[in-house]
C-alpha positions as CSV (number, residue, x, y, z in Angstrom):
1,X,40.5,-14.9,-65.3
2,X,39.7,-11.4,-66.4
3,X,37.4,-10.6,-63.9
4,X,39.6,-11.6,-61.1
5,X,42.1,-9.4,-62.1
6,X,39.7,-6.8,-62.2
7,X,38.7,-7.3,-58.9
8,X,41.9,-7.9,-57.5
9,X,42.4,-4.2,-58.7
10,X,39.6,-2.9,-58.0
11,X,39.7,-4.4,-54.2
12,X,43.3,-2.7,-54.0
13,X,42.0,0.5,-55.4
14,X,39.8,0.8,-52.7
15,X,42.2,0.2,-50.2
16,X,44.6,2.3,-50.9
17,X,42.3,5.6,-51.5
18,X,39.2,5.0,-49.4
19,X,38.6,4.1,-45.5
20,X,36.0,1.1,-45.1
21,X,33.8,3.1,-42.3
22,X,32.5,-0.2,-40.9
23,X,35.7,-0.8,-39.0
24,X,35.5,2.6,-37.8
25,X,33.8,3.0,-34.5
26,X,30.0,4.0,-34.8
27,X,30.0,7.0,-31.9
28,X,32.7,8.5,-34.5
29,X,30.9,8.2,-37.4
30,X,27.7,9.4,-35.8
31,X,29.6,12.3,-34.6
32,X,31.4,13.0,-38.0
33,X,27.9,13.2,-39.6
34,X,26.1,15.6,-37.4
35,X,28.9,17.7,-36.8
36,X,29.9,17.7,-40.6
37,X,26.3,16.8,-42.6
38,X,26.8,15.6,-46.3
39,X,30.7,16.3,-46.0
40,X,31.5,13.9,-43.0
41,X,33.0,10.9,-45.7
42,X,35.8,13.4,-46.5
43,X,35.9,14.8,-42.8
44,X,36.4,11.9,-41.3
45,X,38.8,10.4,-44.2
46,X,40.6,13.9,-43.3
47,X,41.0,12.5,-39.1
48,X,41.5,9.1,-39.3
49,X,44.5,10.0,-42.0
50,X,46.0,12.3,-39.0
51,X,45.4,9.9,-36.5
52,X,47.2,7.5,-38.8
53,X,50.2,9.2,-38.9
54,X,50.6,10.3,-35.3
55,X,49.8,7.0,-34.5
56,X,52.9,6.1,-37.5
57,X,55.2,8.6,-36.1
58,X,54.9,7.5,-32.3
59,X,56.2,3.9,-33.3
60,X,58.9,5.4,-35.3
């Protein structure tokens, strides 16, 4: 019982504060990481957050 609530944490942690790169699409991420080198993660975390809220703001 303790460990799923640990998980159920944990999962939501994860959701909330980083991007699951599989989803994203692979031309991006290979992009992000030659343009960017060991710093692509928060590079890319950096874009897809502003695409996100463009993309928030057009449907508003």
């Amino acid at each position: 019982m303790i460990r799923n609530i640990l998980n159920i944490v944990s999962n939501t942690y994860k959701s909330l504060n980083e991007f699951d790169f599989d989803n994203v699409d692979p031309n991006l991420v290979r992009y992000f990481r030659n343009e960017f080198g060991k710093d692509w993660k928060s590079a890319l975390t950096e874009y897809l957050n502003k695409t996100k809220v463009k993309n928030d703001k057009k449907a508003a």
